[in-house]
C-alpha positions in Angstrom: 139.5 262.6 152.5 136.3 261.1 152.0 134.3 260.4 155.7 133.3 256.6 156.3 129.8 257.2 155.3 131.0 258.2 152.0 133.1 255.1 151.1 131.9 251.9 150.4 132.3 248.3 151.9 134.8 246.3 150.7 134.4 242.3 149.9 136.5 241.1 152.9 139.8 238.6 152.1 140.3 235.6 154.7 143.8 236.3 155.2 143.5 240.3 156.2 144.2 240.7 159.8 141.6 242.6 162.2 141.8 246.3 162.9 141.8 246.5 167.1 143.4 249.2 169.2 144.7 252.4 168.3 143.8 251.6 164.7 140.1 250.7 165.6 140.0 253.7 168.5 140.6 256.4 165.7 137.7 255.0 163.5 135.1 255.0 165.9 135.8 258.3 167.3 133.8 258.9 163.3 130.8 257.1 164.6 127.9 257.9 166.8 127.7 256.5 170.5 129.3 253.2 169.1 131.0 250.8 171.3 133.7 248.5 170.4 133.1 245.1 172.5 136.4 243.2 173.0 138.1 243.9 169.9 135.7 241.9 168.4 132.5 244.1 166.8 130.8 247.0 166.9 127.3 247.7 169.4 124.6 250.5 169.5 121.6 250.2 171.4 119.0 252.4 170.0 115.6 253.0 171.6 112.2 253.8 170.1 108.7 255.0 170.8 107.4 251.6 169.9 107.7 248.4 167.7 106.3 250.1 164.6 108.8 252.7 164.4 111.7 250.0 165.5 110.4 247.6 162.9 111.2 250.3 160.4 114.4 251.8 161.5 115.3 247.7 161.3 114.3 247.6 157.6 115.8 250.8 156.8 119.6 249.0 158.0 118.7 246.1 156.0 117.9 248.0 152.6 121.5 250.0 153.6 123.1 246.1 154.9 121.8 244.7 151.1 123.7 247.5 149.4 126.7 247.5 150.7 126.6 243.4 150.7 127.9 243.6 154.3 125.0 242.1 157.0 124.5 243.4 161.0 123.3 241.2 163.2 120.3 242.8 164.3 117.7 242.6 167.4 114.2 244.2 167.3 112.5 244.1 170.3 109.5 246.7 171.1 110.6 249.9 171.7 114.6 249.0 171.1 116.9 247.9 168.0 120.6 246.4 169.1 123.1 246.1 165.8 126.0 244.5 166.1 128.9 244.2 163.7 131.7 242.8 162.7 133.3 240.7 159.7 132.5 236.9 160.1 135.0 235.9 157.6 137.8 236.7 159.7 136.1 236.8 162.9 137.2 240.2 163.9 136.7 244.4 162.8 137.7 245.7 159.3 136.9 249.3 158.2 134.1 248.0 156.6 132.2 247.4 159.4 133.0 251.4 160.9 131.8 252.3 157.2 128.5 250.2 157.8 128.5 251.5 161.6 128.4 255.3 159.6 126.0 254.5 157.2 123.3 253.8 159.7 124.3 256.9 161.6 123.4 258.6 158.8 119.5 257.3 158.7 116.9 258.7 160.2 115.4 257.1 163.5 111.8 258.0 162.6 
């Protein structure tokens, strides 16, 4: 079974309903200091030397955001990055946003 960094973001249908509880518990226990806010989207706070370094962990999630065609919303501040995510079209989680969630795990902070 392949791990959710391995797998790829799926274009989201209107009418799918939102993974929350159990369902949503089991996939985050894959990803790294993640937290699930209301049953609504993924956070991570991530902190940072300085804005430099920030700056390019932040276009590092945008090159990985474009492939996937699935888009964090995304705060750079000096010496901190916040990513949240979640799937606007139905306004709740899918597993594409733990596979996003696991693809930015998976890139380096420096």
């Amino acid at each position: 079974m392949a791990g959710l960094s391995e797998k790829t973001c799926a274009a989201c249908r209107g009418d799918m309903p939102s993974l929350s509880g159990d369902a949503a518990r089991a996939l985050l226990k894959q990803l790294d200091q993640w937290e699930i806010i209301n049953d609504h989207h993924l956070h991570k706070d991530l902190a940072f030397p300085d804005f430099r370094s920030a700056l390019a962990f932040v276009n590092r999630v945008g090159e990985v955001a474009e492939a996937e065609g699935h888009h964090p919303n995304i705060g750079l501040t000096w010496g901190a990055v916040t990513i949240d995510i979640w799937t606007h079209k139905i306004d709740g989680l899918t597993e594409s946003d733990f596979i996003l969630a696991a693809k930015i795990d998976r890139l380096p902070l420096a």
